[in-house]
C-alpha positions in Angstrom: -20.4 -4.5 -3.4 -19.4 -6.3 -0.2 -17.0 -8.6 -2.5 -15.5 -5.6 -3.7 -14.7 -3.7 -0.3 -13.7 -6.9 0.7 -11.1 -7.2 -2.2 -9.9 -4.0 -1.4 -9.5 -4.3 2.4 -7.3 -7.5 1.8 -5.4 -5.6 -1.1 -4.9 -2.9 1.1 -4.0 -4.7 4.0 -1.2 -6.5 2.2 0.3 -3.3 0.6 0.6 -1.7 4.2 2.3 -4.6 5.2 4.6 -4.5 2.4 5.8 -1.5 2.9 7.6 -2.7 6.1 8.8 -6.0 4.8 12.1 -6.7 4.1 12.8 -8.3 0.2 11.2 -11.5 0.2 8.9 -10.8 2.8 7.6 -8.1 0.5 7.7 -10.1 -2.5 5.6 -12.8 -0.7 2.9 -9.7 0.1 2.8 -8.2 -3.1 2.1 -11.2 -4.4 -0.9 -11.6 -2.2 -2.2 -8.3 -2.7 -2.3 -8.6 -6.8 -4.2 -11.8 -6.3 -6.5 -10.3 -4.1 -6.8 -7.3 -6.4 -7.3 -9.0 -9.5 -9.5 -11.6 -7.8 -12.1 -8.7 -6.8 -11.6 -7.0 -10.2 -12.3 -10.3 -11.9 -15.8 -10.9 -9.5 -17.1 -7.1 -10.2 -17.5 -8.1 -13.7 -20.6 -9.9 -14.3 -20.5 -13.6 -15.5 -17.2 -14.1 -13.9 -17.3 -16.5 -10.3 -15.2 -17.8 -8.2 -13.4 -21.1 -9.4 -11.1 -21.3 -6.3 -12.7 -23.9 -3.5 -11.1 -21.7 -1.1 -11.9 -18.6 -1.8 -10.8 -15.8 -0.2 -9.5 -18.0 2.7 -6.5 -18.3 0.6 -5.7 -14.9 1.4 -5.7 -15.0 5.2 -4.2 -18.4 4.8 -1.1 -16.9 3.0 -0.6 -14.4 5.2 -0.2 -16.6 7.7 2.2 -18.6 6.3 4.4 -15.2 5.9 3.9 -14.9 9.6 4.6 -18.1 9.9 8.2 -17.8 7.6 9.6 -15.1 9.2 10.0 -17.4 12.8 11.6 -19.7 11.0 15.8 -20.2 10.2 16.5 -18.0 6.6 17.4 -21.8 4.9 13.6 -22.5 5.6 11.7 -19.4 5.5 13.0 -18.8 2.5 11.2 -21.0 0.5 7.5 -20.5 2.1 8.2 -16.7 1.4 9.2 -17.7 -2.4 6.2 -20.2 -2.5 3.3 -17.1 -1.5 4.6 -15.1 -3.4 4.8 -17.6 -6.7 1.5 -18.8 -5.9 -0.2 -15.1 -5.5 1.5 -14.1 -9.0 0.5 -17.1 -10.7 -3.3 -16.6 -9.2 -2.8 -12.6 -10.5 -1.5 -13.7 -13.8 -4.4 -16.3 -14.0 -7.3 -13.6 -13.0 -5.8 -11.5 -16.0 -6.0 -13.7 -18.6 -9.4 -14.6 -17.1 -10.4 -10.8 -17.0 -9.1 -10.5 -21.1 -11.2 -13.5 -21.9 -8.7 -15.9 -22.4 -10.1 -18.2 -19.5 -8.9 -21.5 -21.4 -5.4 -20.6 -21.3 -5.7 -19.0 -17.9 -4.4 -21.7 -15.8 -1.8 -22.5 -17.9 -0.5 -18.8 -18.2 -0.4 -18.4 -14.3 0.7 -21.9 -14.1 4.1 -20.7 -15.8 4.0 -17.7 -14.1 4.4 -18.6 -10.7 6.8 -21.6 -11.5 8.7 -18.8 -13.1 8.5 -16.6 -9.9 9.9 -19.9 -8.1 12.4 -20.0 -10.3 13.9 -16.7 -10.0 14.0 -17.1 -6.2 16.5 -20.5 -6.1 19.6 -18.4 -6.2 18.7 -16.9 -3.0 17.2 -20.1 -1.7 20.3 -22.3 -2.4 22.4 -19.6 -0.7 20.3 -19.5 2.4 21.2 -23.6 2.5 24.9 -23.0 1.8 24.9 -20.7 4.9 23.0 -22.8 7.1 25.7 -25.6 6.5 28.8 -22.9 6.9 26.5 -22.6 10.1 26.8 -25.4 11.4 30.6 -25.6 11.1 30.9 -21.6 12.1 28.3 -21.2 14.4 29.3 -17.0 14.7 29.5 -17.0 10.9 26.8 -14.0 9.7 25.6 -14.6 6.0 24.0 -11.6 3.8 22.4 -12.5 1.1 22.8 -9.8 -2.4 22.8 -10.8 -5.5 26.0 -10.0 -8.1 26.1 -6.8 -10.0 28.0 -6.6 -13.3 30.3 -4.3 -11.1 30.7 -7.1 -8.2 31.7 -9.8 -10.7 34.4 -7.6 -12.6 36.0 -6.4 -9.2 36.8 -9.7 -8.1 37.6 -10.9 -11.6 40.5 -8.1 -11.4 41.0 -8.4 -7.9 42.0 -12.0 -8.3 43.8 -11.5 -11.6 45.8 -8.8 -9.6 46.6 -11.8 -6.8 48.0 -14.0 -9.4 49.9 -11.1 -10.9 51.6 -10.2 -7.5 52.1 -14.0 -6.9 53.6 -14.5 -10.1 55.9 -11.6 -9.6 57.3 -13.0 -6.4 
């Protein structure tokens, strides 16, 4: 029972936090929290342990390294926000497959998982290191980081084709 409250205080405690995170941030808790939440589901059934050295230190450890992210320049924060929240999915998706009793494939399955997570991160990431070189030769320069809509792309498709239009005109 105290594994379980303890499960859910953690889970709890990084879906609070969540909610006033901004995107990676909250990626990088939400993560957290389903590991937690699908660690203590995994525990409360019987025959299932802990395989984790760790433990639950991993939680308070991760959380930290949010912390720890958010004092740090965008260009390098960025990537220890992507890496808790890749390794908290991957741990989720790996208590799942444990929970459905597909423990042999488990580590393989969160394995790919969180590289996956990674992976869909890298577009923000390598814009965070564009900016902090335009930075550097800029230093008032402001970057915001969104990523392209449909919409965004066929503007400035137009826009441009409209340019070359009005330049071929003249």
């Amino acid at each position: 029972m105290t594994k379980q409250f303890a499960t859910a205080a953690l889970a709890i405690a990084a879906c609070i936090a969540s909610t006033v995170a901004h995107a990676g941030e909250q990626d990088a808790f939400s993560g957290v929290a389903a590991d937690a939440a699908t660690t203590g589901a995994a525990l409360a059934t019987p025959g299932i342990t802990e395989a984790n050295p760790l433990g639950w230190a991993t939680v308070p450890l991760r959380l930290a390294a949010i912390q720890y992210a958010k004092t740090l320049p965008k260009e390098q924060g960025q990537p220890v926000m992507d890496a808790v929240s890749a390794s908290g999915w991957g741990a989720a998706a790996n208590n799942l497959m444990v929970l459905a009793g597909a423990s042999t494939v488990a580590p393989v399955i969160g394995f790919a998982i969180g590289y996956a997570v990674w992976k869909s991160g890298e577009e923000e990431r390598e814009f965070w290191q564009a900016c902090a070189i335009h930075k550097q030769m800029e230093p008032n320069v402001k970057c915001e980081y969104r990523p392209w809509t449909r919409e965004d792309v066929t503007r400035i498709a137009q826009e441009r084709q409209h340019s070359r239009d009005v330049a071929l005109a003249n």
